[in-house]
N, C-alpha and C positions, 0 to 999 in steps of 0.2 A: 785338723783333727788331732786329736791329743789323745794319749795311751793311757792308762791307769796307772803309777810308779808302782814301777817291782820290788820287792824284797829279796836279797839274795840270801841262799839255804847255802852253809857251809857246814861239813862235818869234819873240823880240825883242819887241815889244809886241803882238803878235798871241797870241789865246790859243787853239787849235790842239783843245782838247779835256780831258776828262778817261779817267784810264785806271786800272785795279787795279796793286798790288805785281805779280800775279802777272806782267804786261807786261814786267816789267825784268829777269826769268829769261832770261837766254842763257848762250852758248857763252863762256867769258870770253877765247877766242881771239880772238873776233868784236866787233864794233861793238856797239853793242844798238840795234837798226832794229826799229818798231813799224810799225802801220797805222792811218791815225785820219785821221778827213776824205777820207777817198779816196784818201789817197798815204800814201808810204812818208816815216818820220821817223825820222833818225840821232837817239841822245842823245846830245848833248856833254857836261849839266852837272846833278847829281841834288843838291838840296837834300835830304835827309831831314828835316830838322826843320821846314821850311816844306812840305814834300811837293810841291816844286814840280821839275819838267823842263822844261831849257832844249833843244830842239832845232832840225835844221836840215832842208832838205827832203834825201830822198836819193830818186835815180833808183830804178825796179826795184819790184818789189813785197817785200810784206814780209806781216806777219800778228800781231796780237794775241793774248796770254789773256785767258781772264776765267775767274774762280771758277764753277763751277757745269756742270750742262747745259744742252743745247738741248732747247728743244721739241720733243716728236715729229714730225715732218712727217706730214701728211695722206695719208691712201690716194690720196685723188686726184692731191697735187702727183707724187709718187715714181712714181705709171702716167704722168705726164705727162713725168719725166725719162727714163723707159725709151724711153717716145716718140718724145722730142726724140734719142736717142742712138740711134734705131734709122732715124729718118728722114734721106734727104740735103737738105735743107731751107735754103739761106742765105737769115736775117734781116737788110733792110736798116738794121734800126735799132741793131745790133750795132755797137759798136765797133770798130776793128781789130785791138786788145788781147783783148776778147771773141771773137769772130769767131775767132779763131785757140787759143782758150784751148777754144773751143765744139768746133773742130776736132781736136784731140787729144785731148778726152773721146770724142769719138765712136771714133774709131782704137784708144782705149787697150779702150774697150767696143764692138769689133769685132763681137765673140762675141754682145752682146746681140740681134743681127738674127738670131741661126740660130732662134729661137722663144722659146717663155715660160721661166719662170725655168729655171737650167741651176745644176746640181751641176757644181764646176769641183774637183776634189782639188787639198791643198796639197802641198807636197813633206814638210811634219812630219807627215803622214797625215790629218792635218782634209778635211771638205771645205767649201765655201762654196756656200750655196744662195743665189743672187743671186735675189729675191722681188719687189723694186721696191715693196711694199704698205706702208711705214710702219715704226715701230720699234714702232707696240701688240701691230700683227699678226703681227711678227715673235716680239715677248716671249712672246706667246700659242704660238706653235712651240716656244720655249725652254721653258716652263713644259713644253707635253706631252710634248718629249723628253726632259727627264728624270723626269718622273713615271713614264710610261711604259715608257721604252725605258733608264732611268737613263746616259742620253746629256749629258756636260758641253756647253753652246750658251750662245753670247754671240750678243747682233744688233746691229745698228742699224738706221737707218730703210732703206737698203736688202739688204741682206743676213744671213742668221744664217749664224755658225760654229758647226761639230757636231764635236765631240773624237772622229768614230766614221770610218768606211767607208761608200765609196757605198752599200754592199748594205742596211747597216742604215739609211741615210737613207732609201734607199726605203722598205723597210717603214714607219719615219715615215710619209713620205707615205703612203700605203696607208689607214694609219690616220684620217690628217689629212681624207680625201675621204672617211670616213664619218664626220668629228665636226660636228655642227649648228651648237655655238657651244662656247665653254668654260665648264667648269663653274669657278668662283671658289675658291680654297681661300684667300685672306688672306693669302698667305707673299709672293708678287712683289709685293705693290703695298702697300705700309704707309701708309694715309692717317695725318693729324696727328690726334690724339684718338679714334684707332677702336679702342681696348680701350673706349673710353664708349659704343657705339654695341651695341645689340642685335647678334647674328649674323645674323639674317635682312639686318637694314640695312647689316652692313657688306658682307655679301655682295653686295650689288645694286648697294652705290657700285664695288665693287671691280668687278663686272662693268660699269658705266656708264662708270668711268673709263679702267682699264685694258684691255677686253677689249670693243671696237668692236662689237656684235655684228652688223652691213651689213655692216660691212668685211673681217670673219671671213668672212661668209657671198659677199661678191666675191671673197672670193681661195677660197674652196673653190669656185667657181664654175669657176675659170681652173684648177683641178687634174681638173674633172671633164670639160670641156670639151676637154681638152690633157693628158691623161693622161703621153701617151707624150714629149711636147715637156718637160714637166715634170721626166722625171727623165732629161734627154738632160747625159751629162758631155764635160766640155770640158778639156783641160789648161790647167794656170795655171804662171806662174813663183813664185817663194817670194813674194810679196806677193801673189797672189792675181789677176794681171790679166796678160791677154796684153802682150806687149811691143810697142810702136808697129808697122805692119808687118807684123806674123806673119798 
């Protein structure tokens, strides 16, 4: 296994951090301003043969790549963001920059207080089940709507898009508060060396890894408990979230 070669962030004799190529993809209108160590860092000056970056501090925030994905977030932490965005709650230990950054998630997910997860249509006709349960629990929805419902769905940890109509989400759901757990078919989750692996075994990794079955079984808990809250729609703007305000 081989690593992606780093670039090293130097600011004068201070050495700032390491960062991937993909970091130095910007806008070539623009400055190239990364994130590393907490703050934001202009590049002035790219060695490529030494793989070394000279930069300076820049005011303002900024944001890094990196090759790869993220982790799935936990069922827990994502009921805990739903949480956090549905309570009026200020934490003294928040920053200012926090504290205000906390405050416009909550405004921008106004919508998330009217009950549990809510079908919001997009204006290309999608609609977005905002779930809060994880990206496993979410993939486990994708898998059954198109097995099912031959429904195109993308998720992340907190919400799936469904290439369909409220009408037919529901039925989804409908479905979803009569399934126990999922059954594994090997196609969503392709472990490393599992053509080597018996079927009976690979099925059971593929259910262990990819398909929570607690976490399956709390969120068809919140469908059975909240029926009607569950498939409550909400209008969205073309990205998908009320506008500050509304």
């Amino acid at each position: 296994f081989t690593s992606p070669p780093l670039f090293e962030v130097w600011n004068g004799r201070q050495h700032v951090g390491n960062v991937e190529e993909t970091a130095l993809h910007h806008d070539p209108d623009q400055p190239a301003v990364i994130s590393l160590g907490g703050r934001a860092w202009r590049i002035t000056q790219i060695d490529w043969r030494k793989r070394r970056l000279e930069a300076l501090p820049e005011p303002g925030a900024a944001r890094t790549r990196w090759i790869g994905t993220a982790r799935a977030m936990r069922y827990e932490l994502c009921q805990m963001i739903c949480t956090i965005l549905r309570e009026n709650v200020a934490y003294d230990f928040l920053s200012r920059r926090a504290g205000a950054g906390l405050e416009e998630a909550r405004n921008e997910f106004a919508w998330a207080r009217l009950s549990e997860p809510l079908l919001r249509p997009r204006e290309d006709g999608a609609v977005e089940w905002w779930t809060f349960v994880g990206r496993n629990v979410n993939q486990w929805i994708c898998d059954v709507a198109r097995e099912r419902f031959e429904i195109h769905a993308s998720a992340d940890d907190l919400r799936v898009k469904l290439e369909t109509g409220v009408e037919r989400v529901r039925e989804l759901i409908a479905v979803l508060r009569t399934m126990p757990a999922a059954t594994p078919t090997g196609e969503s989750f392709v472990a490393k060396f599992s053509d080597l692996l018996p079927e009976a075994e690979r099925d059971a990794l593929v259910l262990c890894r990819a398909y929570p079955k607690s976490d399956i079984a709390r969120f068809a808990s919140l469908l059975v408990v909240s029926p009607q809250s569950a498939t409550m729609d909400a209008p969205s703007d073309s990205k998908g979230r009320r506008e500050r305000g509304a």
